[in-house]
C-alpha positions in Angstrom: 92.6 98.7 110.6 96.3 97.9 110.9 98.4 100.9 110.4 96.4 103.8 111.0 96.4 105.8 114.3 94.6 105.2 117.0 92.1 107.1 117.9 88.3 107.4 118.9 87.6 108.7 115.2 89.5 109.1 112.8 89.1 111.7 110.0 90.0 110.1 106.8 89.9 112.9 103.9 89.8 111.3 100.5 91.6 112.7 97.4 90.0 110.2 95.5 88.3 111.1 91.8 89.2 110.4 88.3 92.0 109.2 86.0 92.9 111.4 83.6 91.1 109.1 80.8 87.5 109.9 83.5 87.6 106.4 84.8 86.9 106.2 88.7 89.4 105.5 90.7 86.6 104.2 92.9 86.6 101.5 90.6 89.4 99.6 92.0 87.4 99.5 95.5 84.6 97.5 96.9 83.1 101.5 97.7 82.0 104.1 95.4 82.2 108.1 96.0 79.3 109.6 97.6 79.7 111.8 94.6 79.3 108.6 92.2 75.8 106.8 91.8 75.9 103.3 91.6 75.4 99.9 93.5 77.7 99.6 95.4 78.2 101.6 98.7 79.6 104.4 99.5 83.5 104.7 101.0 81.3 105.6 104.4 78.7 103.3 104.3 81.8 100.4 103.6 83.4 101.7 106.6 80.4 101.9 108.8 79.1 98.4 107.9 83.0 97.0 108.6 83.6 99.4 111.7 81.0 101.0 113.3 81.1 105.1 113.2 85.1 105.0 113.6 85.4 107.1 111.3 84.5 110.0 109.1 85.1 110.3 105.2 85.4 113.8 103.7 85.5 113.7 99.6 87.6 116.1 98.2 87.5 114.1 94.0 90.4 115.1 92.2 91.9 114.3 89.0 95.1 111.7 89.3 98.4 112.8 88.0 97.3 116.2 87.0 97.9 117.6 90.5 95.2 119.4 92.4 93.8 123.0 91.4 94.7 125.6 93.8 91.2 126.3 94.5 90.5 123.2 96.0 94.1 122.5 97.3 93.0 125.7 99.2 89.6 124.1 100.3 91.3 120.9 101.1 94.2 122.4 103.2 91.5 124.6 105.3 89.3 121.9 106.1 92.3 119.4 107.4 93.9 122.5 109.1 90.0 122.9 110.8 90.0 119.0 112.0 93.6 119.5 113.3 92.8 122.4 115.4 89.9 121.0 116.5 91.3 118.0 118.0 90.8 115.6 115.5 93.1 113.3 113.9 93.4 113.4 110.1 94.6 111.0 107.4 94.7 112.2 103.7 94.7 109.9 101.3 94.8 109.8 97.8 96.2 106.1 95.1 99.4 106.4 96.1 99.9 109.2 98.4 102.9 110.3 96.8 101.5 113.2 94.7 98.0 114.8 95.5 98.8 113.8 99.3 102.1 115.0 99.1 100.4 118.5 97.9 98.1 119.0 101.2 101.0 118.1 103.5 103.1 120.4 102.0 100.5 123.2 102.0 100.1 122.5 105.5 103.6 122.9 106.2 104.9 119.3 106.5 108.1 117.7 105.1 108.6 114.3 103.9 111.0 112.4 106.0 112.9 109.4 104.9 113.2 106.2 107.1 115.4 103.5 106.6 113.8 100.5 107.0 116.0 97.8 104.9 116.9 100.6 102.7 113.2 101.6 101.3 112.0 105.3 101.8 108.2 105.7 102.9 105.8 108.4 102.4 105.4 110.0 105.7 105.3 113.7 106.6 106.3 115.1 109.7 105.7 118.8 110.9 108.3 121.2 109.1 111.0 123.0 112.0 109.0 124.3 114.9 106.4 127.5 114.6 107.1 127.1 110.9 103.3 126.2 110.2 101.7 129.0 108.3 98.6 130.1 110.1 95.4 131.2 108.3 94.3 134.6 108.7 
């Protein structure tokens, strides 16, 4: 897929849940949660039928712009924090990537950088000064 990293497979940990009215924000998608019943497949089967076993979803359902409880920010930052020292290469995604994303970056201990590119920001996050990363224990 254009525009994510390369690698042999890639970790993609999914944010992805509810509105705040309960409606699924799998509904916008040809994929459902594996934590969803319903017809269509789920977010790993789509990506298996597209792309072979490239890659591997982890489902982390959360509640859009209501933030994410520290409970399971706390899951979610340990279990990226896991792929990351295991080798692995990680992309968290959430709608937009600009809040619940944002939240797991930051936990991890990345800042947002701004790039110009004809004057529009972008969402990226970029390891905080060197050593800064807080290390579990």
């Amino acid at each position: 897929m254009n525009g994510l990293p390369r690698a042999e497979v890639l970790h993609i940990v999914s944010l992805l849940g509810q509105k705040p009215d309960g409606f699924s924000e799998f509904g916008y998608y040809p994929f459902r949660s594996s934590h969803e019943s319903g017809t269509k497949p789920t977010f790993q089967e789509w990506l298996d039928k597209r792309y072979g076993p490239r890659f591997v979803v982890h489902e982390f359902p959360t509640v859009d712009a209501r933030g994410i409880q520290p409970d399971l920010l706390s899951a979610v930052t340990c279990h990226v924090l896991d792929l990351i020292e295991s080798g692995n290469t990680v992309v968290v995604v959430d709608s937009a990537g600009a809040e619940r994303t944002a939240r797991v970056c930051e936990a991890i201990g990345y800042e947002r950088i701004i790039a110009c590119r004809a004057t529009q920001p972008n969402n990226r996050m970029q390891p905080a000064a060197p050593n800064a990363r807080k290390r579990r224990g």
